[in-house]
Backbone as CSV, one residue per row, in Angstrom:
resi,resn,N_x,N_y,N_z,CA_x,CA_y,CA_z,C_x,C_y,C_z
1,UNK,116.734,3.540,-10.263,116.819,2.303,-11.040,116.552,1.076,-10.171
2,UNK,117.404,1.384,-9.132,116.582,0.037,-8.251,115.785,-0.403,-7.884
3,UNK,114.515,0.981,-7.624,112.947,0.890,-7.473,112.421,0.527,-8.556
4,UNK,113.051,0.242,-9.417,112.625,-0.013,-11.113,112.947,-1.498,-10.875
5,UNK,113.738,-1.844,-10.253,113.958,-3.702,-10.427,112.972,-4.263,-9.528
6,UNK,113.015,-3.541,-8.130,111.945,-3.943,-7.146,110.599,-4.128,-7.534
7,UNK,110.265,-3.235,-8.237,108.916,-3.019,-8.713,108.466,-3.945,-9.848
8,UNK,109.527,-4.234,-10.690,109.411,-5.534,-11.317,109.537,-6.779,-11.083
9,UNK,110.138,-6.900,-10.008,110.210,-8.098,-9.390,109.306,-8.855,-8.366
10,UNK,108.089,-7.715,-8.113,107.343,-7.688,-7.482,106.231,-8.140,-8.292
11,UNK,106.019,-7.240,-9.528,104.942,-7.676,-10.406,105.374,-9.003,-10.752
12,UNK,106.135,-9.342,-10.989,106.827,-11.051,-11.300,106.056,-11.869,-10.469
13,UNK,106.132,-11.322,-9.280,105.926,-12.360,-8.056,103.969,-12.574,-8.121
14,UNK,103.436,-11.289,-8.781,101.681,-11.468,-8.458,101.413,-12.269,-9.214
15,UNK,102.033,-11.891,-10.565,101.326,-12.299,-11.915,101.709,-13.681,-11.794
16,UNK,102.965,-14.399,-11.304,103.183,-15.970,-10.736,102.294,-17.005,-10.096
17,UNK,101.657,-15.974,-9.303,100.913,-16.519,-8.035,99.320,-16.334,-8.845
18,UNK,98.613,-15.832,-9.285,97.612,-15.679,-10.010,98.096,-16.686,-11.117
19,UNK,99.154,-17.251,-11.673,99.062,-18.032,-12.822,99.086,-19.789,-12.280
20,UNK,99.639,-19.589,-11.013,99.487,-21.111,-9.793,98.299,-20.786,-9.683
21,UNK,97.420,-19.770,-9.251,96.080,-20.416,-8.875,95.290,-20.538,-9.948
22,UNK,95.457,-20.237,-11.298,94.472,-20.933,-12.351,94.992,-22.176,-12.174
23,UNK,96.414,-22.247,-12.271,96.838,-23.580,-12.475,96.030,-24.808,-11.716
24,UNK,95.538,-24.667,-10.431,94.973,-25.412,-9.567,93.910,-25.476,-9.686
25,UNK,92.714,-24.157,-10.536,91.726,-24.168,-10.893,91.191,-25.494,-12.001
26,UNK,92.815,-25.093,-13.008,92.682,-26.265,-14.174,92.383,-27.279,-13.692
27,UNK,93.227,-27.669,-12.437,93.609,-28.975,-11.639,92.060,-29.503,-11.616
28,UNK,91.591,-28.640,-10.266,90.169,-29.371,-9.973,89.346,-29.236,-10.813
29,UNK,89.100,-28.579,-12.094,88.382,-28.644,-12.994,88.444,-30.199,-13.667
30,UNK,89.852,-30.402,-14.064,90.326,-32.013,-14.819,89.592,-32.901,-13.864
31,UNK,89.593,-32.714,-12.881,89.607,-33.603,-11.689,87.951,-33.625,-11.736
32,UNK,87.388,-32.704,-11.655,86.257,-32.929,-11.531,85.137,-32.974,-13.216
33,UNK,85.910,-33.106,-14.460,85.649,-33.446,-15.635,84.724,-32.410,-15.897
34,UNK,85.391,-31.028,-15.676,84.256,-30.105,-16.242,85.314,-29.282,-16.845
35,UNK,85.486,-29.994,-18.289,86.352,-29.910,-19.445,86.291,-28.183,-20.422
36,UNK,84.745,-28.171,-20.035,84.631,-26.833,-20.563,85.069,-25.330,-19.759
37,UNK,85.277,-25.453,-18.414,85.767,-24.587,-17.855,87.335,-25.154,-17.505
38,UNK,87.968,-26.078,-18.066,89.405,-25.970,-18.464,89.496,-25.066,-19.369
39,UNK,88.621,-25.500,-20.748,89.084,-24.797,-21.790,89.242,-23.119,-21.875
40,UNK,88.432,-23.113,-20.875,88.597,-21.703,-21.035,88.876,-21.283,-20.218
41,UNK,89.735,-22.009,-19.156,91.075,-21.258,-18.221,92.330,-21.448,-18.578
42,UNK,92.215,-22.327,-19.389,93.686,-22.259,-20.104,93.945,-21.062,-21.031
43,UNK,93.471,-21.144,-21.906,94.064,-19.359,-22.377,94.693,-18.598,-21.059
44,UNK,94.031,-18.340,-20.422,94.538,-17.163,-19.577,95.334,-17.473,-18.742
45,UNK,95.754,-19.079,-18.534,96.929,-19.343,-17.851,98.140,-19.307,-18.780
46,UNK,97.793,-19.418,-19.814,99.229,-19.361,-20.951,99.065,-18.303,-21.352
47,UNK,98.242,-16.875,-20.946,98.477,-15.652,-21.492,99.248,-15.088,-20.220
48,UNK,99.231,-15.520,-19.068,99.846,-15.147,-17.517,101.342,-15.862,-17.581
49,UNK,101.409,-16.807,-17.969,102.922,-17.800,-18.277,103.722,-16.665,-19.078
50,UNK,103.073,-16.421,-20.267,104.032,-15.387,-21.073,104.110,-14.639,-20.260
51,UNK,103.325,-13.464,-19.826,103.174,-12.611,-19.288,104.360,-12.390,-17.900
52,UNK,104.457,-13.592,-17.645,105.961,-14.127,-16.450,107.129,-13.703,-17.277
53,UNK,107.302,-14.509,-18.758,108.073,-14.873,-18.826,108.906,-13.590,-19.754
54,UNK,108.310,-12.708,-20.165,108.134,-10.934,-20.578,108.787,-10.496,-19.649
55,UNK,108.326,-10.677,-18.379,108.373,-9.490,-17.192,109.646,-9.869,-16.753
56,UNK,109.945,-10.817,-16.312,111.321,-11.502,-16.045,112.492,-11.439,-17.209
57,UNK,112.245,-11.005,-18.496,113.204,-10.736,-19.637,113.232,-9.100,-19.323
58,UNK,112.422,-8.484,-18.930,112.375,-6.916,-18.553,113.185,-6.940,-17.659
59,UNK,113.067,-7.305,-16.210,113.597,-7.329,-15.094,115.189,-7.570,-15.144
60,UNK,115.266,-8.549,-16.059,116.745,-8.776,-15.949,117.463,-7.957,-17.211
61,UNK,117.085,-7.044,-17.828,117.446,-5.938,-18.791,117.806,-4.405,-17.698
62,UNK,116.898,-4.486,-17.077,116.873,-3.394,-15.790,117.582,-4.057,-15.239
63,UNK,118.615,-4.600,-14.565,119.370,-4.953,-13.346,120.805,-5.087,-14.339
64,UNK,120.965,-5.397,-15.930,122.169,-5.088,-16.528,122.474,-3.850,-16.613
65,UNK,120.964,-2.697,-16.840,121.501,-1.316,-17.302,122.064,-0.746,-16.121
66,UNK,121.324,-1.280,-14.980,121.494,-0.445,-13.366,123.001,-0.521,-13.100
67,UNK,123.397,-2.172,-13.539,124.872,-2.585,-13.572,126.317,-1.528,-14.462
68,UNK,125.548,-1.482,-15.457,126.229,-0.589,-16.535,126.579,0.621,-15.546
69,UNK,125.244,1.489,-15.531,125.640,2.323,-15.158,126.049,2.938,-13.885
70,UNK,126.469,1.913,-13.493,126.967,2.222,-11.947,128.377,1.506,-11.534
71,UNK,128.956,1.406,-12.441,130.238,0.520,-12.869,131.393,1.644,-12.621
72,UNK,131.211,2.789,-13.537,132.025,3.302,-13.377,132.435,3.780,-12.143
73,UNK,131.524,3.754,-11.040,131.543,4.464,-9.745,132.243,3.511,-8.408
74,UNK,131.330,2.706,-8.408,131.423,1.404,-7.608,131.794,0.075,-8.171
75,UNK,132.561,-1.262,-7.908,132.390,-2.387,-8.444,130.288,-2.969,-8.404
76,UNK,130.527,-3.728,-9.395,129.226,-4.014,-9.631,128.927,-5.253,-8.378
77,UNK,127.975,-5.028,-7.731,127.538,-6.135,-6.350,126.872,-7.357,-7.704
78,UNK,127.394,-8.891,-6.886,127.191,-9.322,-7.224,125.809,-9.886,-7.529
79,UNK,125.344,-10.464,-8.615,124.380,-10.378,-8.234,123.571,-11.584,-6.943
80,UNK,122.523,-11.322,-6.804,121.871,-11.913,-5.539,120.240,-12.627,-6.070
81,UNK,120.147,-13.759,-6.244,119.076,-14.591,-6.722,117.944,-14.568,-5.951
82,UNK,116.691,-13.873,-6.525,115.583,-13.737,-5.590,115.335,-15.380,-4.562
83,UNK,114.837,-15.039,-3.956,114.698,-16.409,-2.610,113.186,-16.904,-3.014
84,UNK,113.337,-18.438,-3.512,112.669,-19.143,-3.993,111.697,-18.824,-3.232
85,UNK,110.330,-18.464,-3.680,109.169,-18.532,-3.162,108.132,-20.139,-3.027
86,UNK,108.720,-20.317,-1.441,107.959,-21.943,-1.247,106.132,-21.730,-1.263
87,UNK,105.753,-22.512,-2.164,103.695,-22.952,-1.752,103.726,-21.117,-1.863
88,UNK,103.740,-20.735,-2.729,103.638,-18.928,-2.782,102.296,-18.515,-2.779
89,UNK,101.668,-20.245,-3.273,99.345,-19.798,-3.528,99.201,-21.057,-2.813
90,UNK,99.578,-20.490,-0.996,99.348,-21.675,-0.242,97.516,-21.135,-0.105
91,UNK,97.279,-20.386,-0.184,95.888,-19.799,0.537,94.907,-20.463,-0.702
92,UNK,95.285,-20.626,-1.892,94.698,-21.088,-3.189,94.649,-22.236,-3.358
93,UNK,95.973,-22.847,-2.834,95.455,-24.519,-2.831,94.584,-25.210,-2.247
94,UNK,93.678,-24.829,-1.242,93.330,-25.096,-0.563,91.973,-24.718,-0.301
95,UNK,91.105,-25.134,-0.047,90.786,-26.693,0.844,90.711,-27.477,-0.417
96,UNK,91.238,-28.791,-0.550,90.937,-29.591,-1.393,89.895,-30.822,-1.052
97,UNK,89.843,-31.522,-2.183,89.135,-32.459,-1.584,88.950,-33.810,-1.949
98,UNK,88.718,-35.060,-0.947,89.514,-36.367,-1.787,88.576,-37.608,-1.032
99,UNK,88.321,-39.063,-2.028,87.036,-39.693,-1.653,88.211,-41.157,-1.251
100,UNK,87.815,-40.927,0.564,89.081,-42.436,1.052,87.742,-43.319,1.412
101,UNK,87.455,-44.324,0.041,85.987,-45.191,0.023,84.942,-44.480,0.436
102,UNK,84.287,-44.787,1.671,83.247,-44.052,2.231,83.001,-42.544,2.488
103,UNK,84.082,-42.369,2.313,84.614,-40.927,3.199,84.989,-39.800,2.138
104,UNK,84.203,-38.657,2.555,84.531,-37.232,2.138,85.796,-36.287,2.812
105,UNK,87.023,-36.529,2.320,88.377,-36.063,3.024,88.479,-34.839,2.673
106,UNK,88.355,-33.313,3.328,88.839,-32.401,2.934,90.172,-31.816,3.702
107,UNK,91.011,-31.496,3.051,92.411,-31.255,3.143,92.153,-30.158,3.282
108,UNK,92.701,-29.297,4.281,92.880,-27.625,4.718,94.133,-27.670,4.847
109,UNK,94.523,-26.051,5.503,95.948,-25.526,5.726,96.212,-25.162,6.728
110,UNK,96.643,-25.346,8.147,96.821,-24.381,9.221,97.569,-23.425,9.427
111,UNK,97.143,-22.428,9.277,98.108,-20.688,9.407,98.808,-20.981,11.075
112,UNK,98.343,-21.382,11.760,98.652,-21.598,13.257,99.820,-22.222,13.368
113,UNK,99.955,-23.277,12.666,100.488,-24.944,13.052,101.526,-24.806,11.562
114,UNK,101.481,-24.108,10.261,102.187,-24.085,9.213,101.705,-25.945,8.932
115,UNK,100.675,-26.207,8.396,100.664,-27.728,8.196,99.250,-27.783,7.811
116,UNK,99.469,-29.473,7.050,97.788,-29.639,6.629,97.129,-30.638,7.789
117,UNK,95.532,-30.317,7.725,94.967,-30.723,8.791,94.189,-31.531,7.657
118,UNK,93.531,-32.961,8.443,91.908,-33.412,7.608,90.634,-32.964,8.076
119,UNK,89.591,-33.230,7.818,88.438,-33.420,8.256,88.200,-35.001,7.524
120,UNK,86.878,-35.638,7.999,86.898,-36.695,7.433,85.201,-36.751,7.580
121,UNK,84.001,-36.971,6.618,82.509,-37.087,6.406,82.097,-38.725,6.213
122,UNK,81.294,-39.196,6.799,81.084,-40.257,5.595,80.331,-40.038,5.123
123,UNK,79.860,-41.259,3.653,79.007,-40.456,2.446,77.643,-40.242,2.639
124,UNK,77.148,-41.454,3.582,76.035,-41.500,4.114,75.380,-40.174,4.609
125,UNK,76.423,-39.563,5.529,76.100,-38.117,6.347,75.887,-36.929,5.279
126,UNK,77.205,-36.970,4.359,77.047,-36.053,3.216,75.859,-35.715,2.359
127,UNK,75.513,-37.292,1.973,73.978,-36.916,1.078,72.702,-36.806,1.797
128,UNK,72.769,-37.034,2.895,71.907,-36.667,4.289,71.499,-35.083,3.937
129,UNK,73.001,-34.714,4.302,72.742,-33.104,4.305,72.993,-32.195,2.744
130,UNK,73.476,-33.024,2.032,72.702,-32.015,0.377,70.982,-32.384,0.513
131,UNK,70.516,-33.786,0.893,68.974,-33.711,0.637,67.570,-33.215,1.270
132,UNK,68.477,-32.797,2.846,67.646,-31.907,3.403,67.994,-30.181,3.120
133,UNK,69.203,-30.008,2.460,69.254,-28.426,1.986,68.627,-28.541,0.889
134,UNK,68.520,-29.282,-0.137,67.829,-29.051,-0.914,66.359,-29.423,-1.232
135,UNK,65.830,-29.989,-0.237,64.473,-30.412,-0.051,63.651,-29.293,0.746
136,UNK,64.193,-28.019,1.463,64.057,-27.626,2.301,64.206,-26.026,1.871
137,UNK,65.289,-26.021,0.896,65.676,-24.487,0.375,65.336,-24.216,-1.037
138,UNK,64.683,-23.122,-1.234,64.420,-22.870,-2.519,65.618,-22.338,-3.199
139,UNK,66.126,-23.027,-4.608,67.518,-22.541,-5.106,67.518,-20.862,-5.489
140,UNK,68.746,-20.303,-5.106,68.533,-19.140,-5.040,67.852,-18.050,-3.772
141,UNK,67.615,-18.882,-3.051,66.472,-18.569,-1.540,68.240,-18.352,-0.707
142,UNK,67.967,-17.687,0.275,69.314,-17.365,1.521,68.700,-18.212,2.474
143,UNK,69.627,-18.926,2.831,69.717,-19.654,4.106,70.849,-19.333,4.994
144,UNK,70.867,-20.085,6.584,71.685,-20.033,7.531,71.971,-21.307,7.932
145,UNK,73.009,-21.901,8.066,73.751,-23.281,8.434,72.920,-23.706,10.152
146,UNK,72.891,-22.023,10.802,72.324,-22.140,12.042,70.356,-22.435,12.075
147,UNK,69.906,-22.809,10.984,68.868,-22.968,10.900,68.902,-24.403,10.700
148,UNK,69.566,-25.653,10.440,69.575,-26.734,9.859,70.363,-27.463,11.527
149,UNK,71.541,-26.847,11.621,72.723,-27.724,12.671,71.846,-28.009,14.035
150,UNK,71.614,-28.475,14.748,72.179,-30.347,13.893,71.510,-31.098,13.307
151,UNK,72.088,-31.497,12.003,71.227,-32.066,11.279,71.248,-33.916,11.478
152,UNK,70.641,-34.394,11.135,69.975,-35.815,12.024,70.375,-37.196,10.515
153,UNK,70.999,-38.088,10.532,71.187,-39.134,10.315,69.718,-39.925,10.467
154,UNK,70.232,-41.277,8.873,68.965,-42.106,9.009,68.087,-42.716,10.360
155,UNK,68.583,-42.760,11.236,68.481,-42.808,12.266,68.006,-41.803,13.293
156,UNK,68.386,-40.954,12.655,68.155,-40.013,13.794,69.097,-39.039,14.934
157,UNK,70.290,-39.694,14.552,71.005,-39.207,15.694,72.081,-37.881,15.267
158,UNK,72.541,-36.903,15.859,73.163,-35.674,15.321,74.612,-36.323,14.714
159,UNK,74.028,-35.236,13.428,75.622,-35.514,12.760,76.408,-34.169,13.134
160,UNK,77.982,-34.543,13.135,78.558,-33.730,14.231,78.706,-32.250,13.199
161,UNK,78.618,-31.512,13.924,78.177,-30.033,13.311,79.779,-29.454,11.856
162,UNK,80.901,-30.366,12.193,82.152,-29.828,11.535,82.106,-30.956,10.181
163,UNK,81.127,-32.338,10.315,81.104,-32.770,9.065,80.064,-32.490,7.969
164,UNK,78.857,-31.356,8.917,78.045,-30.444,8.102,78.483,-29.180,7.525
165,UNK,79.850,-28.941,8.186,80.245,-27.587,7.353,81.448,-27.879,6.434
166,UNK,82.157,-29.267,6.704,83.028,-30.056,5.577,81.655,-30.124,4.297
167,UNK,80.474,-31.153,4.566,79.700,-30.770,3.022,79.633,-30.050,2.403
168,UNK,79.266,-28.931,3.402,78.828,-27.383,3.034,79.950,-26.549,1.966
169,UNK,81.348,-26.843,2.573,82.779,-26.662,1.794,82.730,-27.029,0.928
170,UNK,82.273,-28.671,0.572,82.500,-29.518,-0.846,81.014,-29.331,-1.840
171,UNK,80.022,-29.134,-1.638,79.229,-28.117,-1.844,79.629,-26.795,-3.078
172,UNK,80.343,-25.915,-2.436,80.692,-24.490,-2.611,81.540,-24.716,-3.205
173,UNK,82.518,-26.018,-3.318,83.573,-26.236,-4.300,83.148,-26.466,-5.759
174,UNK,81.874,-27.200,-5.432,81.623,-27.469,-6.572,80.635,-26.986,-7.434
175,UNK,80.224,-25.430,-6.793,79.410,-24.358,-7.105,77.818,-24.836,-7.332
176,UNK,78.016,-25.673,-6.308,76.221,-25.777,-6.138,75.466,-25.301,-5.168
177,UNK,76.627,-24.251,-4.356,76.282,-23.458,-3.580,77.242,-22.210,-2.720
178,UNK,76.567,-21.510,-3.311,77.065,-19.878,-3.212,77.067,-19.013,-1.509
179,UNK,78.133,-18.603,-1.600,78.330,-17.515,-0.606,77.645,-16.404,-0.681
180,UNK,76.337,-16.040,0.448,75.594,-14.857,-0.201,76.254,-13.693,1.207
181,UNK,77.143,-13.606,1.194,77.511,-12.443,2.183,77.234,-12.856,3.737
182,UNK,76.581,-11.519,4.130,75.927,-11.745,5.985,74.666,-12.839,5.880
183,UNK,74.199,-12.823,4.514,72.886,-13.481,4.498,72.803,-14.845,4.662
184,UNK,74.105,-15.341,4.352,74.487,-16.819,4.435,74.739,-17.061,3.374
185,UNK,74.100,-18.233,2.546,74.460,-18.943,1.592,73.170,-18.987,0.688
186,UNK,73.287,-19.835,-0.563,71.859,-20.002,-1.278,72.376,-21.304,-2.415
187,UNK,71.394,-22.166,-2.814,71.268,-22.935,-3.462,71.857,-22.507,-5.058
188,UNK,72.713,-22.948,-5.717,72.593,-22.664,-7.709,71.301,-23.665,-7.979
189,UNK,70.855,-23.241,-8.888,69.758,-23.567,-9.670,69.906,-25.448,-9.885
190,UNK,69.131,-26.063,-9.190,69.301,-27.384,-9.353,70.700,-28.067,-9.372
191,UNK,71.072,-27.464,-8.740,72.846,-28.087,-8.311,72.860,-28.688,-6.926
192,UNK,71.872,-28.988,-6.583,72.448,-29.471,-5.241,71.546,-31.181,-5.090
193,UNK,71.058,-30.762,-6.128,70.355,-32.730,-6.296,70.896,-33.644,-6.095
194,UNK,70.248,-34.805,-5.537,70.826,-36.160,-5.529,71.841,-36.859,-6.414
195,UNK,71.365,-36.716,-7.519,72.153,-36.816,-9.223,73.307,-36.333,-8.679
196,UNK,73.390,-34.763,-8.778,74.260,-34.184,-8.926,75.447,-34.317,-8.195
197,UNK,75.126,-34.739,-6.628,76.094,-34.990,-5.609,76.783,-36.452,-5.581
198,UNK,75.836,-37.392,-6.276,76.437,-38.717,-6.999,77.337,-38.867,-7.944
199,UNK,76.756,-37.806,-8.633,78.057,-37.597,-10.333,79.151,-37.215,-9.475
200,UNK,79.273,-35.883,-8.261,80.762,-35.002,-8.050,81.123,-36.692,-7.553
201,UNK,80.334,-37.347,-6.363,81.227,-38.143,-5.399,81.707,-39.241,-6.279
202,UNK,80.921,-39.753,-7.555,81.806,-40.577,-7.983,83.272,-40.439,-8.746
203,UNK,83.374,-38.891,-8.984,84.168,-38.195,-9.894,85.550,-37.770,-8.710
204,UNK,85.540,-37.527,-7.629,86.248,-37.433,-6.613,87.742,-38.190,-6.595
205,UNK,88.369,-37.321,-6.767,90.009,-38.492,-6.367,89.800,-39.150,-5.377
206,UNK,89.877,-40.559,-5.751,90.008,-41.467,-4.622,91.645,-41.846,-4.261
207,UNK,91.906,-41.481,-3.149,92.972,-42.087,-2.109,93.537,-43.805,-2.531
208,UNK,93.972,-43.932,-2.731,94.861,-45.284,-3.314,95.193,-46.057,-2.107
């Protein structure tokens, strides 16, 4: 019976953590006004909410019967309140991403340090490097980051190689460009346009 509470208390804990990371999905979806892929992550975050809130009416039905029947033998142990699970979809929140005026801020997590780190782009550098990936890559074509770095400012001069792979991040956030395995990466179909990187940056939480 007790492997029966464990085991439910466990499924409690996935189906929680899968219902925080739609939740955050919703988030940057609102955030980034692409209303139609709310709509249709919400269902399945309020079919995962119930789905909590089921499993946890199970769980605590199993830990009365276990009680019952083990009463007559032993006093019943009191009971003991699972231990709040802190940031439980720390790996899901993350990298976010946020517009301080000029600047492309992406927020990470350090597994090392337990803490958030920045990076910081300016916008100038950013649309630098969507307009030579996409002037340069056929959408859908595999590329390598090591074929582009370092990539060169109006001017001319190297932009530093960690605020080309911060784009590259905000980019992939915003599915205008895909993870193709060992092969590298590849363009979505006209997602990586000028337009397009104007609409995300003006749409960007700006820092107050």
């Amino acid at each position: 019976m007790l492997s029966a509470v464990s085991d439910l208390t466990h499924a409690v804990d996935l189906v929680r953590k899968t219902e925080y990371g739609l939740r955050d999905l919703m988030r940057q979806a609102l955030e980034q006004h692409r209303y139609r892929d709310l709509g249709e992550l919400a269902p399945l975050a309020d079919t995962l909410a119930d789905l909590v809130r089921r499993a946890e009416s199970d769980a605590e039905l199993v830990v009365v019967a276990s009680t019952r029947s083990t009463s007559s033998l032993t006093p019943a142990p009191r009971a003991i309140p699972p231990k709040p699970t802190s940031r439980p979809n720390m790996a899901d929140e993350y990298p976010r991403f946020e517009r301080d005026r000029d600047k492309l801020v992406k927020i990470a997590w350090s597994k090392k340090d337990k803490r958030e780190y920045e990076h910081r782009a300016p916008r100038d550098a950013v649309l630098r490097i969507a307009e030579r990936l996409s002037s340069e890559v056929r959408p859908g074509t595999a590329f390598s980051m090591d074929q582009f770095v370092p990539f060169k400012d109006d001017v001319g001069n190297d932009i530093p190689s960690y605020q080309a792979y911060l784009a590259l991040a905000w980019f992939r956030s915003l599915g205008s460009v895909e993870q193709r395995g060992k092969e590298g990466y590849a363009i979505s179909d006209g997602e990586l346009s000028a337009k397009r990187v104007e609409q995300a940056w003006n749409v960007l939480q700006s820092r107050k």
